[in-house]
C-alpha positions as CSV (number, residue, x, y, z in Angstrom):
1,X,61.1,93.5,126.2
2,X,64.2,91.4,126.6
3,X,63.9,88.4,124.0
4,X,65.3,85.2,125.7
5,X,65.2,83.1,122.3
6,X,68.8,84.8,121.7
7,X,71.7,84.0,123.2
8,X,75.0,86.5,122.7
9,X,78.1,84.8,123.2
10,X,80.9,86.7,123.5
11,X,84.7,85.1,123.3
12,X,87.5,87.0,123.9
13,X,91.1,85.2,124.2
14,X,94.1,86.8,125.9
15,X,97.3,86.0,126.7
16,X,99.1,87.6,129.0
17,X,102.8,87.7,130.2
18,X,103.3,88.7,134.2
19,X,103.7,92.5,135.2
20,X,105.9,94.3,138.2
21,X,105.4,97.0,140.3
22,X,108.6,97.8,141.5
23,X,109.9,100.1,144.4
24,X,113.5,100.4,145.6
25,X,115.8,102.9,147.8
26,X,118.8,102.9,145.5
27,X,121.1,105.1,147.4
28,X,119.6,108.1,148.4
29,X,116.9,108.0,145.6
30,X,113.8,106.4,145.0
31,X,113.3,104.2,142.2
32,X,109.3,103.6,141.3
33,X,109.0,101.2,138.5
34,X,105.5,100.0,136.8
35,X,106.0,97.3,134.3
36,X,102.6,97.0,132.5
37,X,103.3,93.5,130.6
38,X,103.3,92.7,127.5
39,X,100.2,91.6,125.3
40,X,99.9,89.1,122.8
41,X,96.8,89.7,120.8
42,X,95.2,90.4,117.7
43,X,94.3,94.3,116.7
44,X,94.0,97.2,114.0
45,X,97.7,97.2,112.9
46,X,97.1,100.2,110.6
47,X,96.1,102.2,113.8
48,X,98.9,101.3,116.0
49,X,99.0,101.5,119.7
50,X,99.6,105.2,120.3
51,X,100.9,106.4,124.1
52,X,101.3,109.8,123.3
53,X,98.1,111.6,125.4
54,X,99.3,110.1,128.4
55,X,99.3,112.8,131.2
56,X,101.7,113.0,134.3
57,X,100.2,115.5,137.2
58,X,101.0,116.8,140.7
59,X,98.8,117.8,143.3
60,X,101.0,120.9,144.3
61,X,103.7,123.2,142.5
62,X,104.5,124.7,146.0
63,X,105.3,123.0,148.9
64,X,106.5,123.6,152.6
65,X,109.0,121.3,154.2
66,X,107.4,117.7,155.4
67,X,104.3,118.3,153.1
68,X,102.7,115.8,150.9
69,X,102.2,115.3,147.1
70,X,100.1,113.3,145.0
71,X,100.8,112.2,141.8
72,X,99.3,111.0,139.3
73,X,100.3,109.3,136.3
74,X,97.1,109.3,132.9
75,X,98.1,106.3,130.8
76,X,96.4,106.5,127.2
77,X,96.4,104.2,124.8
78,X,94.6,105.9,122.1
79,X,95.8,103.3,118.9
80,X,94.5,100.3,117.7
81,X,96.6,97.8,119.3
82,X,97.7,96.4,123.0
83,X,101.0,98.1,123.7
84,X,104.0,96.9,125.7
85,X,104.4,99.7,128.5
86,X,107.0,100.3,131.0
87,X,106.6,103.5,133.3
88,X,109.5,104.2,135.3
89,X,109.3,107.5,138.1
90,X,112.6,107.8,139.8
91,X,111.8,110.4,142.9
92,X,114.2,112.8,143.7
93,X,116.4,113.6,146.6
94,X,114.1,115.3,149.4
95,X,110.7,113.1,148.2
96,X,109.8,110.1,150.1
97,X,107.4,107.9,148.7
98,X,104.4,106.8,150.8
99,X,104.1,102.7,150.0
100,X,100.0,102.4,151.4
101,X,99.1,105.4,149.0
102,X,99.3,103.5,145.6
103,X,96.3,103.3,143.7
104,X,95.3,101.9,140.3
105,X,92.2,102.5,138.3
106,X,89.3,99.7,138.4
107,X,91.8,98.3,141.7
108,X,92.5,95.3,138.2
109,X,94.9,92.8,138.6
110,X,97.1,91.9,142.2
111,X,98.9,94.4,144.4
112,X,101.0,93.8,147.2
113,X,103.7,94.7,149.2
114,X,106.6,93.2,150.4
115,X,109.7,94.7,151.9
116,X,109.1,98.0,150.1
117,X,108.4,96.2,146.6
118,X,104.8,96.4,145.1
119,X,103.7,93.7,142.6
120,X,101.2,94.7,140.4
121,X,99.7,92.9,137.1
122,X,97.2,94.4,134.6
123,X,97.4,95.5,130.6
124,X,97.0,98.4,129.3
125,X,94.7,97.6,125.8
126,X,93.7,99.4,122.7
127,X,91.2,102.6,123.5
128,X,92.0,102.4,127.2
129,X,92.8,104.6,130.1
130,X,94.6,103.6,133.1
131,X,95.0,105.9,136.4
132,X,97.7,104.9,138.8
133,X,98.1,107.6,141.9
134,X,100.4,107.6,144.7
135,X,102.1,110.0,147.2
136,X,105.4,111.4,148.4
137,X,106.7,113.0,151.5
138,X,108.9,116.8,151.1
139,X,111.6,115.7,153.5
140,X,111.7,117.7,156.9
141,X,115.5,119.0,156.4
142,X,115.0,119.7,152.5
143,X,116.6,123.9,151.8
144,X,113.7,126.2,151.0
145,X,113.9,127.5,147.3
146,X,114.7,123.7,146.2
147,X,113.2,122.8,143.6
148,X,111.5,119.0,143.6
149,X,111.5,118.3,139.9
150,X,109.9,114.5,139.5
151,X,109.8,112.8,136.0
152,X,108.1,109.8,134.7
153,X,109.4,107.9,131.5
154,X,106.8,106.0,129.8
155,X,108.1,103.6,127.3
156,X,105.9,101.5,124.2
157,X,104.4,102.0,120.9
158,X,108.1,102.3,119.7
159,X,108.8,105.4,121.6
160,X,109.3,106.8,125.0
161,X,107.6,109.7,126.8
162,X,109.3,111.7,129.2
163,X,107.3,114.4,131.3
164,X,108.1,116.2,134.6
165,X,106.1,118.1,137.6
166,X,108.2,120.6,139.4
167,X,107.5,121.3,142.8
168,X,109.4,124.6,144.8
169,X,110.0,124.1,148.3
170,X,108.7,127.6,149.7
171,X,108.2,128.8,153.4
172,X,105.4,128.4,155.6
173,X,104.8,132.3,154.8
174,X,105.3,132.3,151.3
175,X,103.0,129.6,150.5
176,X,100.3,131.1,152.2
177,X,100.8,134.8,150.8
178,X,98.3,136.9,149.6
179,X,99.5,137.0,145.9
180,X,100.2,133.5,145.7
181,X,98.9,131.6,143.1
182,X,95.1,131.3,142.5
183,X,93.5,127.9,142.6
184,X,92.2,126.5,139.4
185,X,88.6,126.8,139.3
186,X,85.8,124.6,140.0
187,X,83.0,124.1,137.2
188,X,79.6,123.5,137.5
189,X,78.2,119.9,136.1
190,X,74.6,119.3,135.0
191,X,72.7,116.8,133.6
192,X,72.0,118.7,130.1
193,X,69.8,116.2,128.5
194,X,68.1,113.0,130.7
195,X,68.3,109.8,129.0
196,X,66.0,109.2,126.2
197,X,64.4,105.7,125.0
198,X,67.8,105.3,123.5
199,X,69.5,105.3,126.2
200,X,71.8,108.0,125.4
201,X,72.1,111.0,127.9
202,X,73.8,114.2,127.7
203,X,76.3,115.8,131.0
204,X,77.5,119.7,130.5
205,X,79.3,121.7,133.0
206,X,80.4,125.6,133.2
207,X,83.1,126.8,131.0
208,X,86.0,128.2,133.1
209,X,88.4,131.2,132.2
210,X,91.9,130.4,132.9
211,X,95.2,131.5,131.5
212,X,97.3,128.9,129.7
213,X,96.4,125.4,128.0
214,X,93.8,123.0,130.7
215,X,92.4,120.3,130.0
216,X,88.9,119.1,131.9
217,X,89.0,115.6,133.1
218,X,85.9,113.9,134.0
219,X,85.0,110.8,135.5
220,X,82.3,108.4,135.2
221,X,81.7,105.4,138.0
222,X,78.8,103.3,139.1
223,X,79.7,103.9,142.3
224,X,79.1,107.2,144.3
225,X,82.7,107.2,145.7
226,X,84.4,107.0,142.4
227,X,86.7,103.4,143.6
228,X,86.9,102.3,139.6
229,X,86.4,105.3,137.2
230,X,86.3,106.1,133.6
231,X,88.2,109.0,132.6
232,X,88.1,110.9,129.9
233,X,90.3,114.7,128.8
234,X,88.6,116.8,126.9
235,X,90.2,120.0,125.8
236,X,89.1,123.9,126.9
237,X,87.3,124.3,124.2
238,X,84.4,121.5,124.7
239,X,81.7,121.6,128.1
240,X,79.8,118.6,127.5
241,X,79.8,114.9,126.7
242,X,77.1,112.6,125.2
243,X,76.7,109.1,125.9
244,X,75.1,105.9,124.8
245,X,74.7,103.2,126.7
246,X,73.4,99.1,126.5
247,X,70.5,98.5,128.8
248,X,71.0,96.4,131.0
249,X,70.6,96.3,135.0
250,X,73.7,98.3,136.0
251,X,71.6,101.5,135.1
252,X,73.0,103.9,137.5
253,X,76.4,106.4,136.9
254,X,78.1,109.3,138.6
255,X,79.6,111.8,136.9
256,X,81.9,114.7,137.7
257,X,84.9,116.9,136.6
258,X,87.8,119.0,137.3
259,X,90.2,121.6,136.1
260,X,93.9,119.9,135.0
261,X,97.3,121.7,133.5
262,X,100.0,120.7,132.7
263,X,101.6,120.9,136.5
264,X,98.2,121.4,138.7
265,X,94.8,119.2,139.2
266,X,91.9,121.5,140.0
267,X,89.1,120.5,142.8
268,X,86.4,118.3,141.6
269,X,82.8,119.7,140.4
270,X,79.0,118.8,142.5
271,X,78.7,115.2,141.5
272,X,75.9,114.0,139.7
273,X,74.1,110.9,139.1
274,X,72.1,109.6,135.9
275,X,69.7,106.8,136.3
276,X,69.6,105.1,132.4
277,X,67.0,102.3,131.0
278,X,66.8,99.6,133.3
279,X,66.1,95.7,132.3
280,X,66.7,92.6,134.0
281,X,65.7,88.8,132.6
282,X,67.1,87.4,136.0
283,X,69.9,85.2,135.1
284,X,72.0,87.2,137.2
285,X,71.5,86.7,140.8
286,X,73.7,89.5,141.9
287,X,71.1,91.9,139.8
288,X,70.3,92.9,143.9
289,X,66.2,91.6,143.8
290,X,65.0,90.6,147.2
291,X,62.4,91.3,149.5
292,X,62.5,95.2,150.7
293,X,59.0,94.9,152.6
294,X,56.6,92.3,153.9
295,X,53.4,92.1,156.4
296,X,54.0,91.4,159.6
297,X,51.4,89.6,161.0
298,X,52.6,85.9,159.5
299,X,55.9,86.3,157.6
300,X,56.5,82.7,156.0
301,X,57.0,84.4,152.4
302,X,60.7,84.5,150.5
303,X,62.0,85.9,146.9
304,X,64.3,83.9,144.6
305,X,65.6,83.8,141.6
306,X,65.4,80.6,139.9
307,X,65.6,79.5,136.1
308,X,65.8,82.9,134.6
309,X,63.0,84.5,136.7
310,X,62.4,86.2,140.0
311,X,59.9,84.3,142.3
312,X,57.7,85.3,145.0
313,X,56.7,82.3,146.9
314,X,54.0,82.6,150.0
315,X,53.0,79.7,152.3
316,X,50.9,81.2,154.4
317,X,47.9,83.0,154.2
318,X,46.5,86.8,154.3
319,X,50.2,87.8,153.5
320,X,52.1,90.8,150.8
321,X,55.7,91.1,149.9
322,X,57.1,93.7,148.3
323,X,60.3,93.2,146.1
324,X,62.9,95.4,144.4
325,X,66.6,96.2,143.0
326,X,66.9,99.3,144.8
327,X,68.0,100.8,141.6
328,X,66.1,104.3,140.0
329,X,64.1,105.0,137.2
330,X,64.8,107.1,134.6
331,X,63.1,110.6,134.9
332,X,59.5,110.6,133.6
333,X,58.3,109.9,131.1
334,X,58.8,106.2,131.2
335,X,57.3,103.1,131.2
336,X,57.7,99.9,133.0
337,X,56.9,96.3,131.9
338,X,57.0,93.0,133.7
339,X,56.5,89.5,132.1
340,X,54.2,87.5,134.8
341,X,52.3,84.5,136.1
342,X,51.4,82.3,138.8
343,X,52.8,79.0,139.0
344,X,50.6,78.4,141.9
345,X,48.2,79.9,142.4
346,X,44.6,79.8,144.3
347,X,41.4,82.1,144.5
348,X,42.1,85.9,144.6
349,X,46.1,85.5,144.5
350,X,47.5,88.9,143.2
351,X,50.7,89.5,141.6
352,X,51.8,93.4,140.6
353,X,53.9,96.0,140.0
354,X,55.2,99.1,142.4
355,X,56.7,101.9,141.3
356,X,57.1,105.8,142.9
357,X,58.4,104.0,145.8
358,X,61.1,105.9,148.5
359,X,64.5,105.0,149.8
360,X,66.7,107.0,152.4
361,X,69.3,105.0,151.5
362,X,70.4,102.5,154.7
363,X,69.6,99.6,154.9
364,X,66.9,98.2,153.1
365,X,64.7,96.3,155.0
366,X,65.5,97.4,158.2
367,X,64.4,96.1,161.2
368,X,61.0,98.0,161.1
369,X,60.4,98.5,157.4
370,X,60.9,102.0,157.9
371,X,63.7,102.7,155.5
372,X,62.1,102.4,152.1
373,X,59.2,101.8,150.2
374,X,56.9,103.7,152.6
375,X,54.9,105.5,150.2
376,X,54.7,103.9,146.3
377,X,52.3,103.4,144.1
378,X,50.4,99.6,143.4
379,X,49.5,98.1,140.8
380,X,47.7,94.6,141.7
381,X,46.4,92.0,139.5
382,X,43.9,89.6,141.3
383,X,43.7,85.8,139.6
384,X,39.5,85.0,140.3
385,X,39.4,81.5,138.6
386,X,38.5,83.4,134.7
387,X,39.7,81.6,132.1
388,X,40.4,84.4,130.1
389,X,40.0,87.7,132.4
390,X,42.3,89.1,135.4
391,X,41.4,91.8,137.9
392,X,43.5,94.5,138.5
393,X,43.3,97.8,140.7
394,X,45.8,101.0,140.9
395,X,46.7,102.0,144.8
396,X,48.8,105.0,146.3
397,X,50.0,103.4,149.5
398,X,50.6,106.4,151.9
399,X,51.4,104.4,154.7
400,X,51.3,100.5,156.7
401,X,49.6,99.6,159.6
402,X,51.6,99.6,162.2
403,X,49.8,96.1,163.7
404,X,50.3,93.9,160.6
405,X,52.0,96.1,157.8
406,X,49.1,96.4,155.4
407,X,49.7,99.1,152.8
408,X,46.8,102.2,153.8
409,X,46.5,104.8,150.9
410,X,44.1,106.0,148.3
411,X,42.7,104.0,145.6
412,X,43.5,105.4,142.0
413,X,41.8,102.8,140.1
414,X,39.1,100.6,141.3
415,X,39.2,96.7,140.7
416,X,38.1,96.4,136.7
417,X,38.1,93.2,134.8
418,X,40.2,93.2,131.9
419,X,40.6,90.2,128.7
420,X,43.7,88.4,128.8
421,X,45.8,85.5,126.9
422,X,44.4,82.1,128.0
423,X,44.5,80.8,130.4
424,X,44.7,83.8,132.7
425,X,47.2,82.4,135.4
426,X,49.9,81.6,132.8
427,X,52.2,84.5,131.2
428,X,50.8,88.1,130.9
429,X,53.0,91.2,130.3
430,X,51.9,93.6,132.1
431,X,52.9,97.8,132.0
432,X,53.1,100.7,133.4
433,X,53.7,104.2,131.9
434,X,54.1,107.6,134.1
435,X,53.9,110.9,132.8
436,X,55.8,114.5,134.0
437,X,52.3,115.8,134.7
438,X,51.3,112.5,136.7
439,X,49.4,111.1,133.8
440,X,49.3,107.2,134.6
441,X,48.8,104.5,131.9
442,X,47.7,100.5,132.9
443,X,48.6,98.4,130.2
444,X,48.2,94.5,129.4
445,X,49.8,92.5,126.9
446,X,50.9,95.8,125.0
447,X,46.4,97.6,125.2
448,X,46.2,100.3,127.2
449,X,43.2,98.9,129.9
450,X,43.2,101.8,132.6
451,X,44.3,105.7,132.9
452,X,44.2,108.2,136.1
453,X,45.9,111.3,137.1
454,X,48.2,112.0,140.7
455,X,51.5,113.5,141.0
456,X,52.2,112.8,145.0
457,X,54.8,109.9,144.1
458,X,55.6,110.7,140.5
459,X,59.2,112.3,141.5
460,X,60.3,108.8,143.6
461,X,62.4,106.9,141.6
462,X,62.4,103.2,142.8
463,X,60.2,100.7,141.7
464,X,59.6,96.9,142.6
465,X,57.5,93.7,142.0
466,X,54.5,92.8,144.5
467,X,52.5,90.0,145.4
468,X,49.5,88.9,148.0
469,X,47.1,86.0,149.5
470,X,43.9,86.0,151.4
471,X,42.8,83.1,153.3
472,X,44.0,80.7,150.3
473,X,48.2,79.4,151.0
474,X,50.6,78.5,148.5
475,X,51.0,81.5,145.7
476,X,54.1,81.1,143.4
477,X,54.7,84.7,141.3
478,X,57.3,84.1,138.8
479,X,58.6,87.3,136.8
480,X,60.3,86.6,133.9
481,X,62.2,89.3,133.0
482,X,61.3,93.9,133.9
483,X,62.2,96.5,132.1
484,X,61.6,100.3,132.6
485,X,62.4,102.7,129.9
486,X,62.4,106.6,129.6
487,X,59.9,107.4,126.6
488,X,61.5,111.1,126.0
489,X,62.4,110.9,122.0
């Protein structure tokens, strides 16, 4: 339950000086400058700002005239402080660098470029990781049996770093020779432990055997294509991470890993994704709520956010809307709760709660309603004029009329009148709790008011908010904050 009587402000104050990204031809070299600015702030000054597990990596030790490179410089700040950082890479004769392959971790700050100069600005802070990546042509003319040696410098905390990736220019046939060099391997990543009502999780991955010092790198994003990842190096010896995460409505991460050395970058592992605890009190209106399904027979309904909750609101009659984040539940066993009431409200309006709903993952509502929240299951709370009781039944909607959209399925619970706060249209918390076996729980107000059993939906992740009319116009369904939290220890 997300307690809106508290307030966390957070204040941060920064001042920052302006950074460069520099690239220039000077003479037959390449000069690749990154000036990561200077930062004037306040930090642990007994745990200074330490540079010194920074990482500089090529794509390739061997390459064939007119091939490409990618490099990749691992900047670490592993002190206590912000630290003033320059990185300079001067390429060498017979490299080319490639100005639209830049990239930088989290895309921060501006990049452009002008006339073969990149501008970039950004700060590298205490306990931070920054990736930068581009690439570099092996000229066409270059002698086989060259040897491409790049080096980066990276200057702060009171030293400087200097670390180089050799690269041989071989033949066509030597490169692709039977005893050449086998490729690092590739592990295996796994969701060890799901995430518990804690919200900690654990991710493991195959040990590999490999000759020589590695490291494993692994990265963690929200998004599926990896654009703005965390990266962390663990050494040989460790195959697993834990993590502990606030709640909050950004609950889902992707994870996966790779072999590094000193000179090569393994392929990356299967990825995997871990849905956390979830929560939302709707002051954010880019939390992604809106309506994923209505009927179609009259269709004057909308979803809002508004004040700090997320509102249905229905103008017409015999009308249902179905609303959601698109974002998963943890694995079973969890439980969902949803703060509710109708602002207006009129005879045998319903307000509820969906969950083990589907999603193929385009857009969402599409044009028919066809690409998620087929099947789910419903829980529906009916307002009958009570002062002091609510209605409420459990549904497994299988399917909608094709004429009007009307959810068809089994009934799980049958209408039952339960006691609630007075009066019974105003504020009710209202719960769900699902089980591995397909154990369901109704609860209101924190009792426990209805159990059945069914599995069918139980392994569909995505879960919503509902509301309906009958012949009576003008429902308002406010939700005031949702939660849904994995109950595994």
């Amino acid at each position: 339950m997300i307690n809106h009587s508290t307030k966390n402000i957070i204040s941060h104050q920064k001042q920052h000086q302006r950074r460069l990204l520099v690239i220039s031809i000077l003479g037959a070299s390449l000069l690749f400058t990154i000036v990561v600015g200077t930062i004037l702030a306040q930090g642990d000054v007994t745990n200074p700002a330490n540079l010194s597990t920074s990482r500089f990596l090529a794509s390739k030790s061997e390459a064939v005239p007119g091939d490409m490179i990618d490099y990749r410089i691992l900047i670490e700040n592993s002190g206590g402080v912000p630290a003033d950082v320059v990185i300079t890479d001067t390429l060498p004769m017979g490299l080319t660098f490639v100005p639209e392959s830049v990239s930088i971790s989290e895309d921060r700050g501006a990049y452009q470029q002008d006339n073969r100069i990149l501008t970039w600005t950004d700060t590298v802070m205490e306990n931070e990781q920054l990736e930068i990546g581009f690439s570099a042509l092996v000229s066409d003319t270059i002698l086989v049996g060259s040897e491409l040696s790049n080096t980066v410098e990276i200057s702060g905390a009171g030293t400087i770093l200097t670390m180089s990736v050799p690269t041989t220019v071989v033949t066509q046939t030597s490169l692709f020779f039977p005893l050449m060099r086998t490729p690092l391997p590739v592990p295996i990543l796994n969701l060890q432990n799901p995430p518990n009502s804690n919200n900690q999780w654990t991710i493991s991955w195959s040990s590999v055997q490999l000759e020589g010092s590695f490291q494993y790198e692994v990265q963690e994003d929200t998004n599926p294509d990896f654009t703005n990842p965390q990266v962390e190096l663990k050494d040989s010896l460790t195959n697993e991470m834990n993590f502990n995460k606030s709640v909050t409505w950004r609950n889902l991460f992707f994870y996966r890993v790779r072999v590094i050395t000193s000179s090569l970058v393994g392929p990356w592992s299967n990825t995997i994704y871990v849905a956390g605890n979830y929560a939302d009190n709707f002051d954010d209106p880019n939390s992604g709520w809106t309506m994923r399904r209505e009927d179609t027979d009259t269709t004057n309904n909308s979803t809002y956010y508004d004040d700090g909750h997320f509102v249905h609101r229905m103008k017409s009659g015999w009308d249902s809307l179905l609303g959601g984040p698109l974002m998963p539940a943890p694995q079973p066993p969890y439980r969902i709760e949803s703060r509710i009431q109708l602002q207006g409200r009129d005879n045998l309006h319903s307000y509820g709660l969906v969950f083990g709903g589907d999603w193929d993952g385009s857009l969402c509502p599409n044009s028919d309603f066809t690409s998620c929240y087929n099947q789910y299951y419903r829980l529906l709370v009916l307002w009958f004029g009570n002062n002091d009781e609510l209605k409420f039944q459990l549904k497994r909607i299988d399917s909608h009329d094709p004429d009007n959209g009307h959810g068809r399925g089994g009934t799980l619970i049958g209408f039952r009148e339960v006691q609630v706060n007075e009066p019974s249209g105003d504020w009710q918390v209202w719960g769900v709790e699902v089980q591995p076996n397909g154990v369901i729980k109704i609860f209101v107000n924190g009792k426990q008011v209805g159990q059945t059993t069914d599995t069918a939906l139980i392994d569909k992740p995505y879960f919503g908010t509902f509301s309906a009319v009958d012949e009576y116009t003008g429902l308002q369904a406010e939700f005031d904050w949702y939660t849904v939290t994995s109950l595994l220890p």
